[in-house]
N, C-alpha and C positions, 0 to 999 in steps of 0.2 A: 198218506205215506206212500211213496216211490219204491219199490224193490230193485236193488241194483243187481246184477249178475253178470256186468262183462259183457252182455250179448245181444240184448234185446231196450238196450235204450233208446228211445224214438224220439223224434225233434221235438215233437209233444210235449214231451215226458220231460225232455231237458229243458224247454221253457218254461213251464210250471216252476220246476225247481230253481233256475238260475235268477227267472224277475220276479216270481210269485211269492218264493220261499220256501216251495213245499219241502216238506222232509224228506229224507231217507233214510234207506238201511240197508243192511246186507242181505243178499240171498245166503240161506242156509250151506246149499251144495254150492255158491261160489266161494264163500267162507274155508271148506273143505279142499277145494282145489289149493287157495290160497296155502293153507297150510301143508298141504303137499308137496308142494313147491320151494317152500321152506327148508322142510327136512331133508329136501335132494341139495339145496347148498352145503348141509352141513355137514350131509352122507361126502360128498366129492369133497370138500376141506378134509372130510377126516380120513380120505382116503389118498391124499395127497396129490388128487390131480389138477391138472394145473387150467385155467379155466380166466376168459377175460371177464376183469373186473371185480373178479371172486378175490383172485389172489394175485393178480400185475395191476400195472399202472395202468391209465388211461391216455385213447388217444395212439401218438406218438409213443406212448411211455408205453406202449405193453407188451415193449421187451423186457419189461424188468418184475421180476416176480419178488412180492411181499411176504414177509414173512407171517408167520401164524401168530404171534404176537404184536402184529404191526396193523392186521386188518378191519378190527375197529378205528384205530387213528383214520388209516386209509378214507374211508367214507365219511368220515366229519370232514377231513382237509378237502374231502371233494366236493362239498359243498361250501366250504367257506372259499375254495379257490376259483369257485366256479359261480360266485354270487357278486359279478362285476358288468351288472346291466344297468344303463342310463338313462338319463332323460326322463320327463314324467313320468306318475305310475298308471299303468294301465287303467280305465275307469272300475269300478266296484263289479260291475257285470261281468263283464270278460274276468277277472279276478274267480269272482265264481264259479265262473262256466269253466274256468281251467282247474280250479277243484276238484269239481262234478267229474271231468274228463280224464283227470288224472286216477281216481280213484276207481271209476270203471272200468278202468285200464288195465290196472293194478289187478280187479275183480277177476279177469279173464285168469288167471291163475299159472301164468308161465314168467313172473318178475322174479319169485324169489324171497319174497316180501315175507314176514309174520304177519298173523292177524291182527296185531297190537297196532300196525301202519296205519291198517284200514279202518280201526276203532278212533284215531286220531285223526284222519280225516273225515271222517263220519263226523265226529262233533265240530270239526270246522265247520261242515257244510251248514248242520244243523243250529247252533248258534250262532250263524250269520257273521265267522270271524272271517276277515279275506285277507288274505296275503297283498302288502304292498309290494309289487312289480312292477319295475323302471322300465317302459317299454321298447327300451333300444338294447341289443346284444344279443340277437340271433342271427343265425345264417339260416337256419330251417332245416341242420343236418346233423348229424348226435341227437339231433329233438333240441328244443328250443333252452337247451345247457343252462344258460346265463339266466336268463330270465325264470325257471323254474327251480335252480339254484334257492333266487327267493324264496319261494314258493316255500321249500322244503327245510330250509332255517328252522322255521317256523314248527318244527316236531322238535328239535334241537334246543329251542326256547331263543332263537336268535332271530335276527330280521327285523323286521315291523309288519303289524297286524292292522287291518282295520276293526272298526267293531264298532256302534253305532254312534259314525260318524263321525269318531276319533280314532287318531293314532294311536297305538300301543307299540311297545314295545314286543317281541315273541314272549320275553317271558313274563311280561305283564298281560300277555294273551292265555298262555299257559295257564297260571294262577286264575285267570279269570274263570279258566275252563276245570278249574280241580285236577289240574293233570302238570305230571313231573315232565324236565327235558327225557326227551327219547333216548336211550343209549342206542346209536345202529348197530345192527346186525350188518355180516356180511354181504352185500350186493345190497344192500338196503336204500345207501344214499344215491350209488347209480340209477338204480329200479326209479328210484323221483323224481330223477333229472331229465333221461335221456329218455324222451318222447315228443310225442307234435300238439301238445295239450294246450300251450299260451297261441300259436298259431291257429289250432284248430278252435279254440273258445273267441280271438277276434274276428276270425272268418265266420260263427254258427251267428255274433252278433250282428254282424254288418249283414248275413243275411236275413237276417230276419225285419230288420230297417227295411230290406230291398225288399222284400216281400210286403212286407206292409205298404212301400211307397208305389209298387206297381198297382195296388190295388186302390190309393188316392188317387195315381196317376190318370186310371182311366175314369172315375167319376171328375174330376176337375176337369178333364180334356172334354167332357160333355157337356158341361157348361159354357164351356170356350166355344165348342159350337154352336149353341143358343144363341149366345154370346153374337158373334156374328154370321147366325143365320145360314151356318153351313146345313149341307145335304147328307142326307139321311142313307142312299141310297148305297155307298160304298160300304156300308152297316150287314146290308142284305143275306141273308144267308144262303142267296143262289150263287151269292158272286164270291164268299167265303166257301163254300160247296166244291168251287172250280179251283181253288189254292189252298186242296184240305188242312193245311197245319194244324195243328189239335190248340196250339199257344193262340194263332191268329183266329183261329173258330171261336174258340171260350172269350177273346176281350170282346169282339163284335156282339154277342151275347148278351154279354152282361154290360154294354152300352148300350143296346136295342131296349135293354130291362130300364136302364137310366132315363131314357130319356122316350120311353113310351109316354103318348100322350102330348107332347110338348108340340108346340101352335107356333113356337120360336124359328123354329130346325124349315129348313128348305126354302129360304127366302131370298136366296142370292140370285143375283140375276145371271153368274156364267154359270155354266152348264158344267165347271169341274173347281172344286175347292183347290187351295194350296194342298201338298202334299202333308202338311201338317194337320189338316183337319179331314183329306180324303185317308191318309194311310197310317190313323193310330192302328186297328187290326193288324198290321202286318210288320208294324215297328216295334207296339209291344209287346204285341205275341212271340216277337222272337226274342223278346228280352222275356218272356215269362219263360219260355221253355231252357233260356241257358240257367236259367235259377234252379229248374227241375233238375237239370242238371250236379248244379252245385250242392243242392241239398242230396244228393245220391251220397253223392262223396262226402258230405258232411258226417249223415249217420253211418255208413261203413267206416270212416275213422272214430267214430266216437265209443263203437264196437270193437276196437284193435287192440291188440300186445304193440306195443309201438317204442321198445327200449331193448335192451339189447346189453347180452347174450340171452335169448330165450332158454326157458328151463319145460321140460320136457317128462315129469315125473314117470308117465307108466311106462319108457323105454327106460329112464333115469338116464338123461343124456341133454346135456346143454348144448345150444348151436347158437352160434353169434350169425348176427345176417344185418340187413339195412334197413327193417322195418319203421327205424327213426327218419327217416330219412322224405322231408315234404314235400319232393315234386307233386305226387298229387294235388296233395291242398292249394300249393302255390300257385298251380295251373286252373287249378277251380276257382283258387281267388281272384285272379287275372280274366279271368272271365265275368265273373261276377262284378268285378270293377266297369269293364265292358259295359254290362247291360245298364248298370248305373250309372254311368257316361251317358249314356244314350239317352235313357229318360230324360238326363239334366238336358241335354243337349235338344231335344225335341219340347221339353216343356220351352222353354229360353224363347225357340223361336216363335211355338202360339203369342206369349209375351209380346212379343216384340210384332208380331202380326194385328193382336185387339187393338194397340194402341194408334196402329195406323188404318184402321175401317172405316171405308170413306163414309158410312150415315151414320158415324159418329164422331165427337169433338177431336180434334188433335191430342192424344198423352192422355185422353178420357178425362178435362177436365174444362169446366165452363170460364171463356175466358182465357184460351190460354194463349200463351206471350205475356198476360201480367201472372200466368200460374204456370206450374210447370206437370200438377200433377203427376202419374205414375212414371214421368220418363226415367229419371234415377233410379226408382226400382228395376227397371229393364237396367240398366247399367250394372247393379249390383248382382243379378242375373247372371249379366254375360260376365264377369267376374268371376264367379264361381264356378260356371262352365269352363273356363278354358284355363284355371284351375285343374279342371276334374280331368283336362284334356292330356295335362302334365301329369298326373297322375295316375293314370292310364298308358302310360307307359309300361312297360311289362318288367319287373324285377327278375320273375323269373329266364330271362334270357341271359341274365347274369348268373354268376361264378365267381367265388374268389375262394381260394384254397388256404386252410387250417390246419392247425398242430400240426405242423409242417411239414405238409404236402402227403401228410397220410389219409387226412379228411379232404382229397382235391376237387371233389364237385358236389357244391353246397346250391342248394333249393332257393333262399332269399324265400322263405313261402310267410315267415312273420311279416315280412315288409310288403309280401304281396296282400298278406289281411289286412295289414294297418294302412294301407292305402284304399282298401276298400272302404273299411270302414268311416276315412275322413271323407272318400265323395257319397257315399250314403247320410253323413250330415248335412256335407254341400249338395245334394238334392232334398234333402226336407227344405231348406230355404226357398231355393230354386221353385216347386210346387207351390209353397206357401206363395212365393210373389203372382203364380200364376194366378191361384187361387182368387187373391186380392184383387188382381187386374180383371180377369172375367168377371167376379162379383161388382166392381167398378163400370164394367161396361153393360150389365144386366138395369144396370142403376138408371140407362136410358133408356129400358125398351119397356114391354109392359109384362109385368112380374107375375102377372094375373096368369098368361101364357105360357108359362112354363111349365115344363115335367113334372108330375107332384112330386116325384122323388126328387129331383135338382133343386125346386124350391123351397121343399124342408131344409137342404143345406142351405142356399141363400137364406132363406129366414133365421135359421139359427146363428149365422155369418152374423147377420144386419142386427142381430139382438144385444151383439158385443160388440161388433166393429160396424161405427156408424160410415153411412157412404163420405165419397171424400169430393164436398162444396165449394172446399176453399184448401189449400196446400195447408200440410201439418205436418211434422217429424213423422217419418212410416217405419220406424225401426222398431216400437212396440207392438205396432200389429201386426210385421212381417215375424217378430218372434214370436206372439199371441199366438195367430197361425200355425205357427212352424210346431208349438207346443200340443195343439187340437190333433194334426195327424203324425205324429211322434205318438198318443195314447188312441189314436186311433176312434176318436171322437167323432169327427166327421161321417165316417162309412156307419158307425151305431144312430146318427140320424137319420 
C-alpha cells in the first residue's frame, strides 16, 4: 500500500502503482488539507464573493456570474460540455497513470475538492476501474479539458469505464463499485478537469519505454560489436576521463561490464570503427542524461496543484494563475522524443552496417541472391526511423488560440507526449531488428568467444529464435523480440 499526499510521489512509487497495481490511500493530514479547502469554497459562496469558476462561467465566459442556485448545474454542464475528445482511447496505462496524477493532485489540498472526490478516485485507482479517454482534444492549456472531461464523467455515473477487459458503462462502473452518481459540489467538476494529468501520465509512459530502451540499447550495441569485431578501446575509461559527461561515463561502464571477457571485440583490421560502434558512449549518454532530465520534470509535475483558481485556506484567499498550463511537459516531451529519435536513428544504422561486413555473407545469409535474408528487416528499420524523424518534429513550437482568444498561447504538450510515446514503440521494433541481425551475424563467428554476459543473451535468443539458414516470414520474431525487451527480459539474463 502507496501513501498518497500531494508531495512526495516518486517515479518508483507511480510505477509500482500504474503497471503493478499496487494500492493506495490517503495520507491522513492530506485528507485534512483537502477538506479545508473545501470549507473555504463554501465560506466565499456564502459570502458572496465572486470568484472564477466558483461562481462564473468558464474560459471566455467568466464575465458572467452564476447564480447560487445554478452552481451545481454549472459543474455537471462542464463536464458534459467539455467531454468532446476523439479518436482512440488512450491505452489502460496511461488511463491509470492519469488517475494516480489526478488524485495527487487534488491531495496537495488547494482544488477545492470534498474528501468524498478523493474516496471515488481511490476506489478507481484500487479496483483497476480506468476511465476510457479518446486521446485527441487537448492543446495542453486549461490542463488537458477535453480529455479529462472523460476522466471525470465517471464520478457523475456517465462516460465509459474500463474494468477487466471490458467496457462499461460509468454507471455500470459505479454499481460495480457499490457507489451512487457524485452530486458536485461547487469547483468540483473544474478542480477534475483543468490540469496536465492525461499529458503528464503519456509523457511518465513513454518514459519509462525510453528508459527501459536505453538500457537494451547499450547491451544490443555490444553484441553488434562482437558482431563485427569492433574495438574496445573508445570504451576506456582514460578516454571517457578526458569528456567527463556523467551520461557518456556510466554507458562506457556498463559496456566495458557487457562485454568483459569477450575474445570477439578488437579484430578489425582499421585502426578506427564507424562512428556507430566507436561513439555509443557519447550518443547514448547524451540521450541518457536528456531522460534525467525529463524524469525531473516528470516528478515535479506529478507533485503539483495544476488547476486553477488555487484555494488558499490559512490566508482564506483564492488566486487564479497558469499552473494548468504545459509548456514544461511539452518541452520535456520534445526532448524526450529527441533522444528516442536518436536511439532509433543510431540503432538503424549498426543494422544496416552488420549486414554489409565484408568476413561475412551478404544480408547475413548463406546463398544469397537465391536468399534475401535480414535485408528487409533493415528496410523496415529505416521505416520507422524516418517515421520517428516526422515525428520529432517539435509540437511545441506551435500555438493556436481558444475560447476566443482569451486562452491565446496553448502548449500542444498532449501531442508532444503522444508523439513520444508512438517513437518509443517505433524504437522497441527498431532494437528488436538490431537485436535479430547481430544474433544473425554472431551465427558465423565462434559463440564459444564471446562475453559470458552477451552470450547468456545469445543463448537465450537461440533457445526461441532459431538462426536464420534459409529465408522465413521475420514478423513473429521481430514481434517476439520486441515483446522480450518491452518486459525487459533480456537485461534479467
Amino acid at each position: 500500500m502507496i501513501q498518497l499526499d500531494g508531495r512526495h510521489l516518486t517515479l518508483e512509487a507511480a510505477e509500482r502503482i500504474v503497471l503493478a497495481g499496487e494500492s493506495v490511500e490517503a495520507a491522513p493530514e492530506a485528507l485534512q488539507a483537502v477538506e479545508a479547502s473545501a470549507r473555504l469554497v463554501g465560506k466565499i459562496l456564502q459570502a458572496g464573493r465572486r470568484a472564477y469558476g466558483l461562481n462564473t462561467g468558464f474560459g471566455k465566459l467568466s464575465t458572467q456570474t452564476i447564480t447560487r442556485d445554478q452552481l451545481r448545474e454549472l459543474q455537471v454542464n462542464l463536464l458534459r460540455s467539455h467531454a468532446c475528445a476523439v479518436g482512440e482511447p488512450l491505452p489502460d496505462e496511461i488511463s491509470r497513470a492519469a488517475l494516480l496524477f489526478r488524485l495527487n493532485s487534488l491531495l496537495c489540498g488547494h482544488s477545492g475538492v470534498r474528501p468524498i472526490v478523493i474516496e471515488y478516485l481511490l476506489k478507481f485507482l484500487n479496483h483497476r476501474v480506468y476511465p476510457v479517454i479518446p486521446g485527441k482534444g487537448s492543446v495542453g492549456s486549461s490542463g488537458d479539458l477535453a480529455p479529462l472531461a472523460h476522466l471525470a464523467l465517471l464520478l457523475i455515473g456517465e462516460g465509459q469505464a474500463r474494468l477487466d477487459g471490458r467496457t462499461l458503462s460509468g454507471a455500470q462502473a459505479l454499481k460495480r463499485l457499490g457507489l451512487e452518481p457524485l452530486e458536485l459540489a461547487p469547483k468540483e467538476g473544474l478542480a477534475l478537469i483543468n490540469g496536465t494529468q492525461v499529458s503528464l501520465a503519456t509523457g511518465f509512459i513513454a518514459y519509462l519505454k525510453a528508459r527501459n530502451l536505453l538500457e537494451h540499447a547499450q547491451l544490443i550495441a555490444c553484441l553488434a560489436i562482437e558482431a563485427a569485431g569492433g574495438r574496445t578501446e573508445p570504451l576506456e575509461g582514460r578516454v571517457q576521463a578526458c569528456h567527463p559527461h556523467p551520461g557518456q561515463r556510466g554507458v562506457a561502464e556498463q559496456m566495458r561490464s557487457y562485454l568483459s571477457g569477450s575474445r570477439l571485440v578488437n579484430r578489425s583490421t582499421d585502426v578506427q570503427d564507424p562512428y556507430t560502434l566507436r561513439c555509443i558512449p557519447q550518443v547514448l549518454g547524451a540521450c541518457s542524461e536528456a531522460l534525467d532530465f525529463v524524469r525531473t520534470k516528470i516528478e515535479i509535475e506529478m507533485n503539483s496543484s495544476t488547476d486553477n483558481p488555487l484555494l488558499f485556506p490559512e490566508t482564506e484567499e483564492v488566486l487564479s494563475g497558469g499552473n494548468f498550463h504545459g509548456e514544461i511537459l511539452s518541452l520535456a516531451c520534445e526532448i524526450l522524443g529527441l533522444a528516442l529519435a536518436q536511439m532509433g536513428n543510431f540503432s538503424e544504422r549498426r543494422t544496416a552496417l552488420l549486414l554489409e561486413l565484408p568476413h561475412l555473407p551478404p544480408f547475413l545469409t548463406e546463398q544469397s541472391g537465391l536468399r534475401s535474408g535480414l535485408m528487409i528487416a533493415q528496410y523496415t528499420a529505416a521505416a520507422l526511423v524516418s517515421e520517428n524523424k516526422i515525428l520529432a518534429h517539435p509540437a511545441v513550437v506551435d500555438s493556436i488560440p481558444t475560447s476566443g482568444g482569451k486562452e491565446d498561447y496553448n502548449s500542444l504538450a498532449s501531442l508532444s507526449a503522444w508523439k513520444a510515446f508512438q517513437m518509443a514503440e517505433n524504437v522497441e521494433y527498431i532494437l528488436a531488428i538490431e537485436l535479430l541481425t547481430a544474433a544473425q551475424a554472431l551465427f558465423f563467428c565462434e559463440i564459444s568467444q564471446m562475453a559470458p554476459a552477451t552470450r547468456k543473451v545469445y543463448e537465450n535468443l537461440r533457445a526461441h529464435i532459431p538462426p536464420l539458414t534459409e529465408d522465413r516470414p521475420l514478423y513473429q520474431d521481430i514481434e517476439r523480440t520486441r515483446k522480450w525487451i518491452q518486459r525487459g527480459e533480456l537485461l534479467r539474463v
